[in-house]
N, C-alpha and C positions, 0 to 999 in steps of 0.2 A: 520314447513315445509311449504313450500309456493304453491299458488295455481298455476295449470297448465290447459291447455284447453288441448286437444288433438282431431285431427281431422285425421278418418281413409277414406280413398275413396278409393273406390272398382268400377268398372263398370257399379253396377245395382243400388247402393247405395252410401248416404255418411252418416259418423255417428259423431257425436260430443260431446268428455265428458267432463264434469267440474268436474276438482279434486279438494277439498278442503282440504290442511292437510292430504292428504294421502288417503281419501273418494270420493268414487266420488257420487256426488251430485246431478247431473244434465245431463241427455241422451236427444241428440236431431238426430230423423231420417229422412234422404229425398230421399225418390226411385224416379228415374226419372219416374214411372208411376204413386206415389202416392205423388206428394209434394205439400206441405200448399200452400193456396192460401191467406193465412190471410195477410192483408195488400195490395195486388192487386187492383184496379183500372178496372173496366169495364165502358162500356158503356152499363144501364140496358134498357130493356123493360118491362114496367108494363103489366104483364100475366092478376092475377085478382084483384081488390083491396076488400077486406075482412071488410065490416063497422060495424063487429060486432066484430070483433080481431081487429081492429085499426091496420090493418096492410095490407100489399101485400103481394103476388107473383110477384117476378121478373124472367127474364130471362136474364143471363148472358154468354151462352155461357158451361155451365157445363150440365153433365148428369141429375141433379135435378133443379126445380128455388129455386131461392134462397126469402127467405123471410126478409120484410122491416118492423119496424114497427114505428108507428110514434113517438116514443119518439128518433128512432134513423134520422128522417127527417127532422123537425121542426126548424125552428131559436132558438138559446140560449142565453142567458144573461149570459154576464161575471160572474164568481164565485168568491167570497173574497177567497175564500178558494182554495191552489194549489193543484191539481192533487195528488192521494196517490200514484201512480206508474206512473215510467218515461218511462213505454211503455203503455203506455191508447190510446186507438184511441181517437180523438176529442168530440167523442160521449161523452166519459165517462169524461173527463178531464172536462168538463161543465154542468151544471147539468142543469135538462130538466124543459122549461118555461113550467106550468101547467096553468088554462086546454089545453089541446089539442082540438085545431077543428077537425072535423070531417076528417078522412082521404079522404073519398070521392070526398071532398075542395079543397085537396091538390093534388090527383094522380087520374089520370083517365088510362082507361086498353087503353095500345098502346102507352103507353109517354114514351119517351125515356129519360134518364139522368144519369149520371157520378154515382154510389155508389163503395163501399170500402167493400169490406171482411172484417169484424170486427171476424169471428169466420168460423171456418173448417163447409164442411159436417159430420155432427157425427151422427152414427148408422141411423136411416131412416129419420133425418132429415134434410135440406139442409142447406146452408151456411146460415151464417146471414149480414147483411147487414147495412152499414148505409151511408147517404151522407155527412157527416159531418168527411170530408177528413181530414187525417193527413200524411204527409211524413216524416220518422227520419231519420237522420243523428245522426254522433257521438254522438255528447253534446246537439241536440237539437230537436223539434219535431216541423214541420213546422205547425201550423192550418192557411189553406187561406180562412176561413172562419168566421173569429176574429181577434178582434184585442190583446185579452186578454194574458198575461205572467204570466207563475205561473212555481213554481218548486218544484220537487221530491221534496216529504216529507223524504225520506231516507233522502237528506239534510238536519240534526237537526241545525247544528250551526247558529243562527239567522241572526251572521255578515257576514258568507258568504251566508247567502242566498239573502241578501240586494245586497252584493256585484256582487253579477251575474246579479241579475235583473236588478241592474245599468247600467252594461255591458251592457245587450241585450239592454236594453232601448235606451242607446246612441247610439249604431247600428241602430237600426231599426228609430227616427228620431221622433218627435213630431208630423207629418202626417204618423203614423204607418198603413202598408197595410194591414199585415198577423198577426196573434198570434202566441206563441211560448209557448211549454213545456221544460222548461231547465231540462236535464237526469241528474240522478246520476253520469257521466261519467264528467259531467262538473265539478264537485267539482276540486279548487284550480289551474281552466285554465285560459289561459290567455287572455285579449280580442282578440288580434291575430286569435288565434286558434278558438275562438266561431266568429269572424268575415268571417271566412275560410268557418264555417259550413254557415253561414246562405247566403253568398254569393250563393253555391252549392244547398242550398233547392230552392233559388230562382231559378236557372237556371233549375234545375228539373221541377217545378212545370208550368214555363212558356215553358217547354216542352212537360209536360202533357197539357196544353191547347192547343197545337198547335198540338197535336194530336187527341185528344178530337173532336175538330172542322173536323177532315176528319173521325173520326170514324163509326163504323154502330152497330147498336144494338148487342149486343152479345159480342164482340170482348174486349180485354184485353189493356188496353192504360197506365198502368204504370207496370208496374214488380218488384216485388222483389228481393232484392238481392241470392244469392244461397247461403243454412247453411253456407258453410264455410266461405262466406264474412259476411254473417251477426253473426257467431260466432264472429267475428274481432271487427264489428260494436258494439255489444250488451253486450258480454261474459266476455271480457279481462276490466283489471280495476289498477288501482295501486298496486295490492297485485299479480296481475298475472306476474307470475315469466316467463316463458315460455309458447310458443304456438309452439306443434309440430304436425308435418303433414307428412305425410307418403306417400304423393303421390309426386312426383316431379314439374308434371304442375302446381297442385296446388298452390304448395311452392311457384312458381315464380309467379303467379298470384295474391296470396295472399301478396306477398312482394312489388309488386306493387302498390297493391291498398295499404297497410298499408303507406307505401310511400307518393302515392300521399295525403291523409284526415288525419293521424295521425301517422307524421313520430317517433314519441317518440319512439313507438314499434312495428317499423317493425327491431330494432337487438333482439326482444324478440321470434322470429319466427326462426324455427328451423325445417331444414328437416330431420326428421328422417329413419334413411338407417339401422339401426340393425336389424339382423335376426329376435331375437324375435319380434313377431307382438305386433304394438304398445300399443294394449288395453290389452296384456297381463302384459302391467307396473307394474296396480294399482291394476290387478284384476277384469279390468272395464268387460271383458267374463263371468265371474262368478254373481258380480254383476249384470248383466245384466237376465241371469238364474234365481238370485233368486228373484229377482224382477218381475216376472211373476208367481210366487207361490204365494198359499195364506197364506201361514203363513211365518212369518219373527220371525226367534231365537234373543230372548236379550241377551247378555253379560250375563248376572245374572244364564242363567236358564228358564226363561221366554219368552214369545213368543206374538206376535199379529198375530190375524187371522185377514186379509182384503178382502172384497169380497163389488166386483163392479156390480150396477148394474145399471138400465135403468134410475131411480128418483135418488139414490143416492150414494155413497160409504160409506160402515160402517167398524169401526175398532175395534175389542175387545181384550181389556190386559187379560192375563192370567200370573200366578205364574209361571207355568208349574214346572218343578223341583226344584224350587226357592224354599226352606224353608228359609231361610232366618236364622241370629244365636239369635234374642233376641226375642219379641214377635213378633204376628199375625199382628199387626198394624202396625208393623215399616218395617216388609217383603212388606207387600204392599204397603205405601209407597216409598219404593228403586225401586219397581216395574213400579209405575207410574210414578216414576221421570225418568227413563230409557225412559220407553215407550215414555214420551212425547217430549224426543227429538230425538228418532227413528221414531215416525211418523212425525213428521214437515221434514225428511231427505226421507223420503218415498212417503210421497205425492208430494214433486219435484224431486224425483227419477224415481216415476211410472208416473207422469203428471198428478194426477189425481183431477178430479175438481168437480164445482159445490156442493153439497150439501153432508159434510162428517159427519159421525156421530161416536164419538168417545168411550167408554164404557168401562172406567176406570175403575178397581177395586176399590169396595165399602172401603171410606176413613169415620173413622167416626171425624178424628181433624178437626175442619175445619182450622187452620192452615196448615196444611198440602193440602187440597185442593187448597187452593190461592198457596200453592207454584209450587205446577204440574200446574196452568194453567200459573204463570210467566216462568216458564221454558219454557211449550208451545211456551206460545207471544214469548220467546226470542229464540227458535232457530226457529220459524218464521221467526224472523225479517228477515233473509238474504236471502228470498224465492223472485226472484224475480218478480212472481203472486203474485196479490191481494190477504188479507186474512182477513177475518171479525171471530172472535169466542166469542163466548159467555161464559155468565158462568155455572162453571159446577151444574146442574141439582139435583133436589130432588132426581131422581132415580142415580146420577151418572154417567148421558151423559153431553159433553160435543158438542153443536153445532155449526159449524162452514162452512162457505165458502173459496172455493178456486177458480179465475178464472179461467175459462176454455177457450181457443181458438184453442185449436190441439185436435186430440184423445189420448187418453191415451196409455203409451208403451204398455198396452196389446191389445187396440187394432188394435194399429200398428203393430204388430208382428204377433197376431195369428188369427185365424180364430175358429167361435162356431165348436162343436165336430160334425161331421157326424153323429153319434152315436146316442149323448143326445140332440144333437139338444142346445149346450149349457146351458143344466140347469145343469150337470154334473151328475144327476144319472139317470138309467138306471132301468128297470125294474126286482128286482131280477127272477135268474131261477126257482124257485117254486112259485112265481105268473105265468110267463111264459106257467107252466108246466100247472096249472091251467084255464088259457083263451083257450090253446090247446083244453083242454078237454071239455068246456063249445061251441067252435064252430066245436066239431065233430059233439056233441048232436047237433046244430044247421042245420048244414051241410045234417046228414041223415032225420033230419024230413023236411027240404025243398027239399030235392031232394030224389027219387026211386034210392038208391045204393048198391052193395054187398059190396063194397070197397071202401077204403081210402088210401091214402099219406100222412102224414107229413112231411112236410120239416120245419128244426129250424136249429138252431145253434148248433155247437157239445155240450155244455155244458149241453144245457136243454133235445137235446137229448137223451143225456147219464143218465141224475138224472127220466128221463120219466122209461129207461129201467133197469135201478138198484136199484129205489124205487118205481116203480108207476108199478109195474109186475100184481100183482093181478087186481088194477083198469084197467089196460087194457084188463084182459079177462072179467072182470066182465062187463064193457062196449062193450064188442062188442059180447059177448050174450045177454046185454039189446038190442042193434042197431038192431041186425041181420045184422051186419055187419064184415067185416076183416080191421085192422085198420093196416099200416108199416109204420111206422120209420124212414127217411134217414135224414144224419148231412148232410149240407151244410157250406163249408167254406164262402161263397156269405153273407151269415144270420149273423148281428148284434143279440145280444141275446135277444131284444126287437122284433125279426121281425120273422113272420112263416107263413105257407102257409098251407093249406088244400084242397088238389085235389081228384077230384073222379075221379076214374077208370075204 
């Protein structure tokens, strides 16, 4: 079966999913009050500079400042080595001159200068930052800050990678201005076409400086494109069969631009007008559903729980009904080779990044171990974030990276519980019923009173007067006091009141 993007726009939102084989693999969301600013262009104001973090505060024009640090500032030295992802900001596609001078040296508070969103605001921290600009296009990623050409390592074949950098090379001219990251996308194009793009990054970029120069601190002087043109730009690839869209303006929109930068596949673009709603294809609604649970069912029987937190995401296998038909070793084995290509499809399902911790079921072959972690690497490989993992562990973990630059679909979706305040539990009814009764005692020895109130939640109030009957006369002839009762619906089962009357 062959791959599809599909893009749904709604009023408030637009959503974007990559079907792989009949899976879908890939969710990407943009509300017009919450969309990525990653890859943006401002003009910053240094807020404070930090000489003990090697870093700033900037001020860009967002709710929060945004933080710089100096390995993302600094001049760099061309890399022998090309880029491992063909979407790297410039930051990362070079690797950082060591030591660093003092940031002090370099930024003082009130200096103004151009930096680049390299990463979202995520949970209480603000954007990150760097000035080490890149603008992509199709097949190519402009750096006007180098002269350097390197290409996606997803490009393995050595003679087309020769072959491209040839390409760009003869474009760009023995007195080379700019650097270049040649994309995945570029595989098997023709000078033509990469002539096309880098024509277009120039014209961009000497737009950005021309903006640049009238701009004032705060203010935004490049834009990115919006999900659905950069699903166009990013998403689609030779194996994508169809790109359908459900909105009409869109359609024409999107036809246009495919048109004008990469007319191959704009007869791959397809409006779709069928009752059934689009995401109901693949099941991407569903999908989506259970991808915000914390446990995900295996094919077998078996199950992964994932739970995200603040340092890192952890994922742990489980048999669950899985007996498996021959021995105890060979069950879990089938288990972890499941698991490790349902989590490589999860963590670019959910987005989720930074620092995962995986906790395979105790393998004792160690053949068997190298094979779950080549499994792993290889339904990695088509993740298109960065992934670093390690090997699996004495104890059975296996540790791994994934970059992060958006927040994760959960927590683009949802918000912590009113409730638990996001930790998901809640304090059972008979502790409840218990702290009750330790601030009545409290209550009448600080204050002179014949009477009391409680107000709780119906639950605890009801376990107060169906199991707690005797302690409450037996207390309120210790008190010298009259102690009632009332359920409020208002009352979380963690929350109560005690008034005197």
């Amino acid at each position: 079966m062959s791959d599809e993007v599909l893009i749904n726009v709604t009023p408030t939102e637009c959503r974007v999913a990559v079907v792989e084989n009949g899976l879908t693999q890939e969710l990407s969301i943009e509300r017009r009050d919450m969309s990525s600013c990653v890859g943006q262009i401002y003009m910053g104001r240094v807020e404070r500079v930090l000489p003990g973090m090697q870093a700033a505060f900037v001020h860009i024009g967002l709710a929060r400042t945004a933080f710089l640090h100096i390995a993302d500032l600094v001049g760099r030295e061309p890399s022998s080595t090309p880029p491992g992802d063909d979407q790297l900001t410039a930051a990362d596609a070079l690797p950082a001159r060591e030591p660093w001078p003092p940031i002090a040296e370099v930024l003082t508070a009130g200096q103004v200068l151009p930096v680049q969103v390299i990463k979202d605001p995520l949970g209480s921290k603000g954007a990150r930052l760097s000035t080490q600009i890149s603008i992509p296009s199709r097949y190519l990623v402009l750096l006007p800050h180098s002269t350097h050409i390197g290409v996606s390592v997803r490009i393995d074949d050595e003679g087309e990678r020769a072959r491209l950098i040839a390409l760009v090379e003869e474009l760009v001219g023995p007195e080379a201005e700019f650097g270049f990251i040649i994309r995945t996308n570029a595989e098997g194009i023709d000078q033509a076409a990469l002539a096309h793009d880098l024509d277009y990054l120039k014209k961009r970029w000497q737009r950005i400086q021309r903006d640049q120069a009238q701009a004032e601190a705060g203010e935004c002087i490049y834009e990115e494109l919006s999900l659905p043109f950069r699903a166009l730009r990013d998403l689609t690839h030779a194996r994508t069969d169809k790109i359908r869209i459900d909105d009409e303006a869109t359609y024409h929109s999107a036809c246009a631009f495919a048109n004008e930068f990469f007319p191959n596949f704009a007869c791959r673009i397809e409006h779709y007008t069928a009752t059934r709603p689009l995401f109901d294809l693949y099941d991407v609604e569903s999908e989506i559903e259970r991808a915000l649970s914390r446990t995900t069912p295996l094919k077998s029987g078996g199950h992964l729980v994932i739970d995200q937190t603040e340092a890192m995401t952890t994922v742990d296998v489980n048999t669950g009904g899985y007996v498996g038909l021959k021995n105890p070793e060979e069950t879990i084995f089938k288990t972890n080779l499941e698991a490790a290509q349902a989590i490589a499809r999860q963590l670019r399902l959910r987005n989720l990044g930074g620092i995962v911790i995986v906790d395979f079921i105790d393998m004792s072959d160690e053949a068997h171990k190298q094979q779950v972690l080549r499994v792993l690497n290889d339904a990695l490989e088509r993740d298109p974030a960065r992934t670093s993992v390690s090997e699996i562990s004495a104890l059975g973990l296996v540790e791994m990276t994934r970059k992060r630059t958006t927040e994760s679909l959960e927590h683009r979706l949802c918000e912590p519980c009113g409730v638990c305040s996001g930790s998901g539990r809640v304090k059972s009814v008979e502790t409840m019923c218990s702290e009750i009764f330790r601030e009545v005692v409290r209550a009448t020895r600080q204050f002179e009173t014949g009477q009391l109130q409680v107000m709780a939640a119906q639950p605890v109030i009801d376990r107060i007067l169906d199991e707690h009957e005797a302690t409450i006369a037996e207390l309120a002839e210790k008190l010298g006091a009259s102690i009632r009762f009332q359920a409020h619906q208002g009352y979380a089962q963690d929350q109560f009141d005690v008034v005197l009357l």
